[in-house]
C-alpha positions in Angstrom: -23.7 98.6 212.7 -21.1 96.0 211.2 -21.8 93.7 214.1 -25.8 93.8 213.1 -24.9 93.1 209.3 -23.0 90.2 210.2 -25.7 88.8 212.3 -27.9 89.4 209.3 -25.9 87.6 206.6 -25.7 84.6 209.4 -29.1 84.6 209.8 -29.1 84.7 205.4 -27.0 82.4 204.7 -29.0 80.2 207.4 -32.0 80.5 205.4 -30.1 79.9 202.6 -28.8 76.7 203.4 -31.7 75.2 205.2 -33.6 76.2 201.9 -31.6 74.0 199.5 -32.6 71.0 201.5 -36.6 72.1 202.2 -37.3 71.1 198.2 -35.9 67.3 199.0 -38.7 65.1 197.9 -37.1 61.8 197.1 -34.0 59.8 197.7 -31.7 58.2 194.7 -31.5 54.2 194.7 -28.7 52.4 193.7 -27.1 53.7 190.3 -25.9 51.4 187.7 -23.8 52.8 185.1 -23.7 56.4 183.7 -25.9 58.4 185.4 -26.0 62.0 186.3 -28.5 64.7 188.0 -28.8 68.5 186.9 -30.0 70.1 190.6 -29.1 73.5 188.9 -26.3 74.3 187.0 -25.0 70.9 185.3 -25.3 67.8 185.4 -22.7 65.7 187.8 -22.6 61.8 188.7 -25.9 60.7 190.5 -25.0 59.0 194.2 -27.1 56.5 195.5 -28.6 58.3 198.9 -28.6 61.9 197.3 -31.2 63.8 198.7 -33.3 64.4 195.2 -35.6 67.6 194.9 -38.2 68.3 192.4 -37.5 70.5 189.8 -34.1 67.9 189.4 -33.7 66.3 186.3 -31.8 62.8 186.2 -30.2 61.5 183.2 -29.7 57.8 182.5 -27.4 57.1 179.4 -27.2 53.9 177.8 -27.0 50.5 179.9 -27.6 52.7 182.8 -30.5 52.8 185.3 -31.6 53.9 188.6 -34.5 54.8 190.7 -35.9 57.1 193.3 -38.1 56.8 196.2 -40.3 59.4 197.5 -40.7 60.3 201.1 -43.8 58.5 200.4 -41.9 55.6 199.9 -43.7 55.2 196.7 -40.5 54.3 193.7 -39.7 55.5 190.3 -37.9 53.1 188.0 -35.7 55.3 185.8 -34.1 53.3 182.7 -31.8 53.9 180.2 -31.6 56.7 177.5 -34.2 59.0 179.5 -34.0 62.5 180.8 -36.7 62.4 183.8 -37.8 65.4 185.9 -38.8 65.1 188.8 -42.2 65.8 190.2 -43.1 67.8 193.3 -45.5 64.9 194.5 -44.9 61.3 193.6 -46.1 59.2 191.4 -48.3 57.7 193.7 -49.9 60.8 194.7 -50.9 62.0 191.6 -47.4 63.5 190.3 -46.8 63.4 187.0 -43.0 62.5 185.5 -42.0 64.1 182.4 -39.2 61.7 180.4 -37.8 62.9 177.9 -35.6 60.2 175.5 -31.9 60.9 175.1 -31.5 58.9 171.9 -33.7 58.8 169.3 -35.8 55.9 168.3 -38.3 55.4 165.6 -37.2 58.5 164.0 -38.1 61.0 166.8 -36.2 64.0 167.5 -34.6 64.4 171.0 -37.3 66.9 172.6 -40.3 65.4 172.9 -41.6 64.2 176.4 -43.4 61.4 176.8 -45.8 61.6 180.2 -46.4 59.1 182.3 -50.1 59.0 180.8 -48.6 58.2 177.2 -48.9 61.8 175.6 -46.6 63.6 174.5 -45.9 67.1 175.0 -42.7 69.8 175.1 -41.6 70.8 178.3 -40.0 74.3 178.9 -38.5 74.8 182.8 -40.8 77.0 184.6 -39.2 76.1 187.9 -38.0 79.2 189.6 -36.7 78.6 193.1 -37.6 81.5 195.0 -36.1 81.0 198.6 -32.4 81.1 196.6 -33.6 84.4 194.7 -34.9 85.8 197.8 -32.0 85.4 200.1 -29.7 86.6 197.2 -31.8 89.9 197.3 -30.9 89.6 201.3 -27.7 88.8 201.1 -26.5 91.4 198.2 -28.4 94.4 200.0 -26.7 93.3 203.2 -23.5 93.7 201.4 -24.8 97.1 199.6 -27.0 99.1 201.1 -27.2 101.1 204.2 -24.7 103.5 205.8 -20.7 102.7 205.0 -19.6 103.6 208.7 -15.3 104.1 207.2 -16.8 107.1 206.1 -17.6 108.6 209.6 -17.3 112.4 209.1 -17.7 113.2 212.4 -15.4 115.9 214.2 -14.5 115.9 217.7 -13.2 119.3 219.7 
């Protein structure tokens, strides 16, 4: 029975890894300054090559820019003082980028997102990444559920 749990949470944390990369949707261009990407938790320095999935949100400060293409090869210019999420489809298949600005200008409070069809609207996260919940769920009732063989009662003659 241990054997088969191990198989299991190799097959899980298979899933799990191959999942992280299935959301990949555009690559980073070269990075010029400060910039960072939030792919989760925080937000850490932006490489140029990093696989970039939607849902990400990179962060250009001031005097810093970047870009990203799509697998589409279709590229997003990303300039300074601008939170951008990124779509699930590019830009050149309909997706739409939210930017938000970092610093205000004209009197505007940090929070509003501009679209890239000039309205502006508030955007709330509602990206939930359900291959990582799902092969927690796998993973954690691997580790707790089923029959704990140490305690074998069994009594031989």
């Amino acid at each position: 029975m241990v054997l088969i749990r191990r198989r299991l949470l190799a097959v899980a944390l298979a899933m799990f890894a191959t999942s992280a990369y299935a959301g990949s949707v555009a690559t980073m261009g070269a990075v010029s300054g400060d910039v960072k990407i939030n792919q989760g938790s925080q937000f850490v320095e932006a490489q140029a090559g990093q696989a970039v999935n939607a849902g990400d949100r990179i962060m250009a400060m001031d005097h810093s820019a970047t870009s990203i293409t799509f697998s589409d090869g279709c590229k997003l210019d990303i300039g300074p003082d601008s939170l951008v999420t990124v779509p699930a489809s590019s830009t050149c298949q309909g997706g739409v980028v939210q930017t938000q600005q970092i610093a205000p200008t004209n009197g505007d409070a940090v929070g509003n997102v501009a679209t890239n069809n000039g309205s502006t609207a508030v955007h709330f996260s509602d990206n939930v990444d359900w291959d990582y919940i799902g092969t927690a769920v796998i993973v954690a009732c691997l580790m707790f559920c089923g029959n704990d063989e140490s305690n074998n009662n069994t009594v031989s003659p």
